[in-house]
N, C-alpha and C positions, 0 to 999 in steps of 0.2 A: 504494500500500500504506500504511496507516494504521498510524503509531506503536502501541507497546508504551504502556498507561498504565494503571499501578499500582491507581490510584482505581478506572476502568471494572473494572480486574480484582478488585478487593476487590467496588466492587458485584453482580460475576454473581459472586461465588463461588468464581470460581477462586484467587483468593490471601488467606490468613488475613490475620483484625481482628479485634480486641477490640471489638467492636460495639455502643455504648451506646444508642442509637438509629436507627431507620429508620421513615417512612414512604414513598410512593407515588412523592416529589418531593425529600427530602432523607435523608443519611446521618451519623454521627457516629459516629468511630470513634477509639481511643488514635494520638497518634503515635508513632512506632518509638523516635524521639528523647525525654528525658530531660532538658532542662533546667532545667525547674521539675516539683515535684509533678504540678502536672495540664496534660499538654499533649495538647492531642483537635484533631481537623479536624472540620470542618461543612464537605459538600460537596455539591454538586447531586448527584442518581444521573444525570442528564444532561450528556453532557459536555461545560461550558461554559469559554470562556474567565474569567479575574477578571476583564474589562472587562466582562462580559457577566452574571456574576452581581452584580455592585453595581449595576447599571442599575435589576436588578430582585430585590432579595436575596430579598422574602417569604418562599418556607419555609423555604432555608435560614437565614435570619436568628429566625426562631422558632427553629426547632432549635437552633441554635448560644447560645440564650436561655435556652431548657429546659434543655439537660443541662449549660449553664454555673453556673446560679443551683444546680441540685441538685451539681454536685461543687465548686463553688466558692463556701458561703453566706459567704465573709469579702467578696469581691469577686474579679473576673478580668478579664483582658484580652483585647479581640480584634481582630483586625490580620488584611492578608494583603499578601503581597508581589507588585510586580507586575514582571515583566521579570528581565531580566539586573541594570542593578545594583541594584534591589528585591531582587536573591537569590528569586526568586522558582524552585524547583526542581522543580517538577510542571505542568505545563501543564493540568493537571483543575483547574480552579476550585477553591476554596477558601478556609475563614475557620481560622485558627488559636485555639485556645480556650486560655487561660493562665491558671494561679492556683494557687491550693494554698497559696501562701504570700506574706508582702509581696512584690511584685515591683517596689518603689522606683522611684524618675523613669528617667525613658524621654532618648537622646539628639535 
């Protein structure tokens, strides 16, 4: 039996997103979370591991380019966590989009 995954469910529809983009191969949608002004996910609509989307980022890495450069024209950042102590908390593949505001050196 095949885990509950939030992302696959956002993709078919069954569970709400503020949905900024979609094509064929990638999706972009608000995260729930609030850290900074603008925080979105770029994610395959296939459900891929992150070892599996960095191999090969292409659409998603457009995508995550597109609606970063349009809600973030100062600059943004994009990162994804991998594993347990990466804090990595979804198992759908995923890039996090960040920006809206300075978001100063990194540790």
């Amino acid at each position: 039996m095949q885990r509950y995954c939030v992302f696959c469910a956002i993709i078919a529809g069954t569970e709400r997103a503020d949905i900024l983009y979609q094509d064929d191969d990638a999706i972009v949608f608000r995260n729930r979370l609030r850290w900074v002004p603008v925080m979105l996910l770029a994610a395959p609509k296939r459900h891929l591991t992150q070892q599996e989307l960095w191999l090969e980022m292409g659409p998603v890495g457009r995508a995550a380019i597109k609606v970063a450069e349009e809600q973030c024209p100062g600059g943004y950042r994009l990162l994804s966590n991998f594993g347990y102590d990466g804090m990595q908390s979804q198992d759908h593949a995923h890039v996090h989009i960040l920006g809206g505001v300075f978001l100063g050196e990194y540790a």
